[in-house]
Each structure stands twice: as C-alpha cells, then as structure tokens.
N, C-alpha and C positions, 0 to 999 in steps of 0.2 A: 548437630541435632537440629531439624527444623521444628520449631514451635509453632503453634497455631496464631495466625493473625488477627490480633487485635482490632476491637472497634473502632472502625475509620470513621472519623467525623466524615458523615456525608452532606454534599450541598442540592440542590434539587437536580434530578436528572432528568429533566425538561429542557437542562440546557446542553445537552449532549450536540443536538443536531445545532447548537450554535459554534463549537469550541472547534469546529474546522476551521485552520486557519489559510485555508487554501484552495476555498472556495470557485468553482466552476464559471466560466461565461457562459449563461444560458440565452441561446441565440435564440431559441422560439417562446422563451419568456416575454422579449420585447426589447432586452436591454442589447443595447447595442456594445459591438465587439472592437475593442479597442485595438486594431491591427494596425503593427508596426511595419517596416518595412519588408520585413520578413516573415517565415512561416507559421500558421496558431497551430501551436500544436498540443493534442488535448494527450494528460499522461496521467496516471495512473498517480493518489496522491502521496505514496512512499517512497515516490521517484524525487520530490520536489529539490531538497539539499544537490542532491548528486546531481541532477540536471538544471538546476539551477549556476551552478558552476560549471558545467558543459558547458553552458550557454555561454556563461561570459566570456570561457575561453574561446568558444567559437568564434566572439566579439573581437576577441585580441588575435586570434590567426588570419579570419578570414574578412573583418569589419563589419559583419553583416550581425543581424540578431533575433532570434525568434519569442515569440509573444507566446506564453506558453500558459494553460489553463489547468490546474489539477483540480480532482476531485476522484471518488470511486467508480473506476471501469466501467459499471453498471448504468452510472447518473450519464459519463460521455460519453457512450454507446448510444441511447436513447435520445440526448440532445445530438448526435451527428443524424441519426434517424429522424428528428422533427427540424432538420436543417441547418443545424449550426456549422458556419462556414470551415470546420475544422480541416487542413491540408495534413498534417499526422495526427496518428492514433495510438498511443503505448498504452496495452493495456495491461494488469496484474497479473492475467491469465489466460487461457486459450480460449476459454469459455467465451468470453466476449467478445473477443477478437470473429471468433464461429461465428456469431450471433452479427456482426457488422457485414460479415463476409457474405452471410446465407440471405441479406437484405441486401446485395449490392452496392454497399458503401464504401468498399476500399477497392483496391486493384493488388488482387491475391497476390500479383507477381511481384510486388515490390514488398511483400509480406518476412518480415524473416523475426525468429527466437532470437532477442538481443541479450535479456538477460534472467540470471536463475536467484534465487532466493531461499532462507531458511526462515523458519516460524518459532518463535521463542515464548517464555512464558517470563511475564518481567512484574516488579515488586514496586514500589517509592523508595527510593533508596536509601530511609529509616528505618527499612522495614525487617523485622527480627530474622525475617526468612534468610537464611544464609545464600550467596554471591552462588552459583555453580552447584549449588548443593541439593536441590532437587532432584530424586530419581521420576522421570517420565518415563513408566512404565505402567501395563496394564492394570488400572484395578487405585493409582496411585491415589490418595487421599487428598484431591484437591477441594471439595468441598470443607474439611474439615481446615488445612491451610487459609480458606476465604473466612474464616469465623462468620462473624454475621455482614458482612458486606458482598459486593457485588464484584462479579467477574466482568472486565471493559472489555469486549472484545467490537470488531465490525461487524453491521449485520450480516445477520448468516443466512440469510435467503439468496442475497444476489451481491453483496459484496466478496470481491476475492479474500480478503485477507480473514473474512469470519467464515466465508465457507472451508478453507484451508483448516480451520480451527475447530469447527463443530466437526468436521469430517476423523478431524484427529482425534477429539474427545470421545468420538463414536466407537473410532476402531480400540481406544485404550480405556472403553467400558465404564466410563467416569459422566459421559453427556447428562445420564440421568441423574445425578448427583446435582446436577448446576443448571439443568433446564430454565430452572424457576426465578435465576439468580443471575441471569446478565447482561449488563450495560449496554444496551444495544450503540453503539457508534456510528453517524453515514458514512465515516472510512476509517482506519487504518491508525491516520493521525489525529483524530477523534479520540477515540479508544488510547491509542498513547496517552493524549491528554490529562486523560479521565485517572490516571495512575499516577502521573506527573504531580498533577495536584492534589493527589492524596486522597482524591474522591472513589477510589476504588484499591482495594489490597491488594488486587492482582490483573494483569492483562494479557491479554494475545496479539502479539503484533509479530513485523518481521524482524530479523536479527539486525537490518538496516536502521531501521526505525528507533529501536533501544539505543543504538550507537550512536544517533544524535543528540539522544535527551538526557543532561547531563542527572536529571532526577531522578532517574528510574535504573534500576540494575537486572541484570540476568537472573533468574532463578534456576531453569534448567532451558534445554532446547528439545524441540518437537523431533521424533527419530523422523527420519524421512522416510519411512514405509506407513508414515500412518496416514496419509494425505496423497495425493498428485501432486506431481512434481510443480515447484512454483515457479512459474514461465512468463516472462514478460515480452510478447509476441509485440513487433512493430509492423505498422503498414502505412503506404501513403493513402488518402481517401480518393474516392471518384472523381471529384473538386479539386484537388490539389493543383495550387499555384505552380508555375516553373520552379521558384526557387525552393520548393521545398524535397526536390530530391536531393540538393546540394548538402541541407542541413540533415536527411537521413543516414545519407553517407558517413557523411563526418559521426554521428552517434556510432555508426560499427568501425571509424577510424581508431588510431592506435592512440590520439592524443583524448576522447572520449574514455576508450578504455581505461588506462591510466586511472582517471577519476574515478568512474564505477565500479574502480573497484578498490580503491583507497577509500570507498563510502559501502564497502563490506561486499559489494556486489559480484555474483559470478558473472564473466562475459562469455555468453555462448557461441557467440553469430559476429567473431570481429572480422571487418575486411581483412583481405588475405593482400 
C-alpha cells in the first residue's frame, strides 16, 4: 500500500540551477575551453557516469582521451550555435539534434541513434512510498503521493528529460494536478539531485540516472506509449577535428557498448 508522502524539509530552490554537478564549457561566455589532446565532446548530462568510463577505457585501448562537457541538450545546442569549439554532439533527443542539424552545425552523415532510454519516477530512499509499487497509469494520484512538496523534474520547456515527463504526465491526465508544483531543474542530474537530498518527495529522471544515485529508489516507470521514444542521436559537428571520428567510432564499438549498457543503457546504433 503506497501512503501519502510526508513533509520533506525543504531548502531554498534557488539553488536548483547550482546542484549541476556537471556543468557546460561555455565557449561564447568567454571562458576558455580546456582541450586536451583529443576530441570536446559536448553530451547530454545523463550520459556523464557511462561515458565517463567510455572514455577512460578509450584511454587504456587506444591512449588517446576526450575532453568532454555535459550539461542539457538544449544549453550545448545553443553554445555549439554561438561558437563553442565542440567536434561531437550527443544529444537526449532528436529534437535538438534537428535543431543543430537545420542550422548547419553538424555533418548529418556522420549522424547516427546511439542510444535508447526509459523515464522513471524515483523517491529518497526513506521514503514510505514502496520500491516498484507504484501503478503509472492514467488518472494515477500523484499529487496526492507528493503531499505538500515538490515534484524535481528538468525543465520542461526545452530540456529533454522534463519534456519526456510533462508529455507523459499529459497523456496519463495527472499534468494538472502538478502544474503548480515542480522543481524546475537545468538537467536531468539536477532534478535527481533535488530527490537525493531529500529536498523533494518525488522526481522524474531517466532509469540511468536512478541507477547511479545510491539515495534514491524506483517507484514505478513511465509506459513507453506516454512519451517519444527516448533517443540519444550522435553526430560529429561542422568543426570537427580529425581525431574525432576515431572517438565516435569507438562510442558505436563493442567495447563502448559493453559499458552502456552495464550503465542501464539501450544500444541502438552499435558498429556492425
């Protein structure tokens, strides 16, 4: 039996857009871009663990290493459009990948669906709401599950992982119930955060995501008819150094796959 959740101490959620811990190189900020000898490559910020260990193995197979920038799809979209020296683009979704595409910032050919994803609804994991026990289904009482706190999700204007969310709360007739009530996040790992630490009773992130955070548990997962399918579209940019088709290859290799998906991930797009 799931009970209703408890008053969560909350702390100011001013500090939402600080608790990224995986913040962007913003190249038309001013701040200059720390590249190594390898390719910057800008990814989507719930990529960070699994690609972060890509990386190193890339390091122990190949000796080479990429300098890599996370934050939401949206933010490195924008900064590859006002300049930022970025050679790959992994983005959340198609959406933004379109949007790089339809400004001429990448080279569509080297474009391909690397990997797929699911959307989960995750608790603090004190929290009375039972592991699994959630039915997401039309109509389901998640406002009354939040008692009087806040729902973490990403924003849901232009971030991938809150539009996945609001689209789904939409189609399972609950959006109005929570309008009023959620934690806006500038990505994904934000929003986890925001749950982690107790400052919200409930959040929407990916099944990736949860799997990291040893703080937080599953409540139930999002059906996948309530949403688009969750696509993390790669491409190299207009810019792109030589070496970075070596290190896109290697992402659809079989020693990448391995990891992406021992880090929950589906691989769509592995070299053949």
């Amino acid at each position: 039996m799931i009970a209703p959740a408890p008053r969560v101490r909350r702390r100011a959620f001013l500090a939402v857009a600080a608790c990224a811990a995986v913040p962007a190189l913003a190249g038309a900020s001013g701040v200059s871009f720390a590249r190594g000898g390898g390719p910057l490559v800008f990814a989507a910020a719930s990529l960070k663990n699994a690609l972060d260990e890509v990386n190193r193995q890339y390091g122990a197979d190949t000796g080479g290493k990429a300098t890599i920038s996370y934050a939401a799809s949206s933010t490195l979209a924008k900064q590859i459009e006002s300049g930022a020296p970025a050679d790959i683009f992994i983005s959340a979704d198609r959406r933004w990948m379109d949007y790089a595409q339809e400004r001429d910032l990448i080279d569509p050919k080297t474009r391909h669906e690397l990997l797929g994803n699911s959307l989960v609804l995750i608790a603090p994991k004190d929290s009375p709401l039972d592991t699994g026990q959630a039915t997401i289904a039309p109509g389901f009482p998640l406002a009354r599950w939040l008692g009087d706190g806040r729902l973490a999700m990403a924003e849901t204007r232009s971030v991938p992982a809150g539009i996945y969310g609001k689209a789904a709360l939409i189609r399972l007739d609950v959006w109005d119930q929570v309008a009023g009530r959620v934690a806006a996040a500038e990505n994904v790992r934000a929003a986890l955060a925001l749950v982690a630490r107790g400052e919200a009773p409930l959040g929407i992130v990916y099944k990736t995501d949860a799997a990291i955070e040893p703080s937080v548990k599953v409540i139930g997962t999002f059906p996948g008819n309530t949403h688009k399918p969750i696509i993390y579209p790669m491409a190299l940019t207009r810019s792109a150094r030589p070496d970075a088709a070596g290190f896109a290859d290697y992402l659809r290799g079989p020693a990448a796959r391995n990891l992406f998906e021992k880090y929950g991930f589906t691989v769509l797009d592995p070299e053949r």
